[in-house]
N, C-alpha and C positions, 0 to 999 in steps of 0.2 A: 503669592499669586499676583500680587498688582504690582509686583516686577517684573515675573518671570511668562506672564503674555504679551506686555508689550517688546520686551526684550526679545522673546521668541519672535514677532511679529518684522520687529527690526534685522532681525536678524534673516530672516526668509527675505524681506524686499531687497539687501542687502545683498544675497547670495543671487536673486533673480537679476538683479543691476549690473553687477559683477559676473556672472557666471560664462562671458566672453573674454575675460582679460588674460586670461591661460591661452586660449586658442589666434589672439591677435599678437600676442609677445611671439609665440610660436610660429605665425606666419612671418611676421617682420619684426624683428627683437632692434631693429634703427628707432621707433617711433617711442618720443619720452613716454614715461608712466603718467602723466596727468592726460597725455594724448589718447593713451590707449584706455582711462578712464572714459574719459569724453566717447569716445568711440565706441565700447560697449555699452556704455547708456543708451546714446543713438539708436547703435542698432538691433540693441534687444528691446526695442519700444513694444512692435509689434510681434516678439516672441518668447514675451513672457508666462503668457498660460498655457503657452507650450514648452516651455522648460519644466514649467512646475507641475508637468502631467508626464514627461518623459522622468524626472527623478522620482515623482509618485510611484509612477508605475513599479521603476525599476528599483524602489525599497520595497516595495510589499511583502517583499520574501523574507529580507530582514525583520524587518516589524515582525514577521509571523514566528521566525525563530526567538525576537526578545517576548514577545506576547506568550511564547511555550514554556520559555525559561522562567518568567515571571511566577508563570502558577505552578512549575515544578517545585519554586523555590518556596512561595508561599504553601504549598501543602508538606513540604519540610518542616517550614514554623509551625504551623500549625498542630502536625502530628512530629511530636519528640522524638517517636522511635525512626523516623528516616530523616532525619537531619543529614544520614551520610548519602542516602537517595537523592535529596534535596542539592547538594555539593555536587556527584558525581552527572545530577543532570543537569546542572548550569557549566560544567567541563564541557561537557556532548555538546547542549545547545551553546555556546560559545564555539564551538569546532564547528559545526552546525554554520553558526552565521559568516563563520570564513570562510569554507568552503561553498556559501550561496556566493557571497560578494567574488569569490574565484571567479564564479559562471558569469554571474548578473553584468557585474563592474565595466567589462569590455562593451554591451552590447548599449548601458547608459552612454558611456562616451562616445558611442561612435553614433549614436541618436544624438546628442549635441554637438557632435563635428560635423554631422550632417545640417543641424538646423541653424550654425555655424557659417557654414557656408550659404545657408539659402540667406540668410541674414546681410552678409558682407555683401553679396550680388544687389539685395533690395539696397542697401548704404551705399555703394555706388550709384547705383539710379537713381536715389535722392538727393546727390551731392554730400551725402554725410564725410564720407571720404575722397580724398581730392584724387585726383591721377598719378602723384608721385606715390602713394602709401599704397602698400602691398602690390608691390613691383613685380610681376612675374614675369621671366623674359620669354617664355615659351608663348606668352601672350601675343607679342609681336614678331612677326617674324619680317625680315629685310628680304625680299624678291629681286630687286634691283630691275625688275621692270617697269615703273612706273617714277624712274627717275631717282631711287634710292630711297623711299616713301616710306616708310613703317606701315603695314595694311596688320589689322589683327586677323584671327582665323589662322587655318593652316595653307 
């Protein structure tokens, strides 16, 4: 126990710290790995209690299937004559938490691609990120009316 909560503990700041470094490799895979550390720290400053309510939320269904399976199993041990009960319902509830993580899995990521984005938008407007990183050219567009300008917008 006085390993296994501060380790837990480390391990959640850890995943909240980090949990942009998938979505920044993704957008621009140029930018070194110590860079796009930097950069998700930055910018998940102000969106870490919101990460750790979008992943809350979106286990609750798992928890709920290991929480079932837990006491299927313990009234297995408990009672000798369905040992095989016990077995055949940690099968199910394991089929069970795959098929939630089927449904769940998509709607977690794309609440983090979402708060992702709202994230990278606030790190530009802080200067976290400079104008060269995460280059999109749909961003500028050349009009050539105003002398060959770069204007953003459409």
């Amino acid at each position: 126990m006085f390993i296994g909560v501060p380790l837990a503990i480390l391990t959640l700041i850890l995943t909240l710290y980090l949990n942009f470094v998938i979505y920044i490799l993704a957008d621009d895979p140029s930018i070194p790995f110590y860079r796009v550390l930097k950069i998700s720290g930055q910018a998940s400053s102000g969106y870490k209690l919101t990460m750790f309510v979008i992943n809350l939320i979106c286990n609750i269904p798992r928890f709920i299937c290991v929480v079932v399976s837990f006491f299927i199993i313990m009234n297995g041990i408990i009672n000798e004559d369905s040992v095989l009960i016990a077995l055949i319902g940690l099968l199910l509830s394991s089929l069970a938490t795959l098929i939630v993580q089927f449904f769940v899995r998509p709607f977690n990521d794309a609440a983090i691609a979402c708060a992702f984005e709202d994230a990278k938008l606030t790190a530009k407007n802080m200067g976290y990120i400079s104008a060269f990183e995460f280059y999109d050219p749909e961003d500028q567009i050349d009009n050539f009316d105003d002398g060959g300008m770069k204007t953003f917008g459409c």
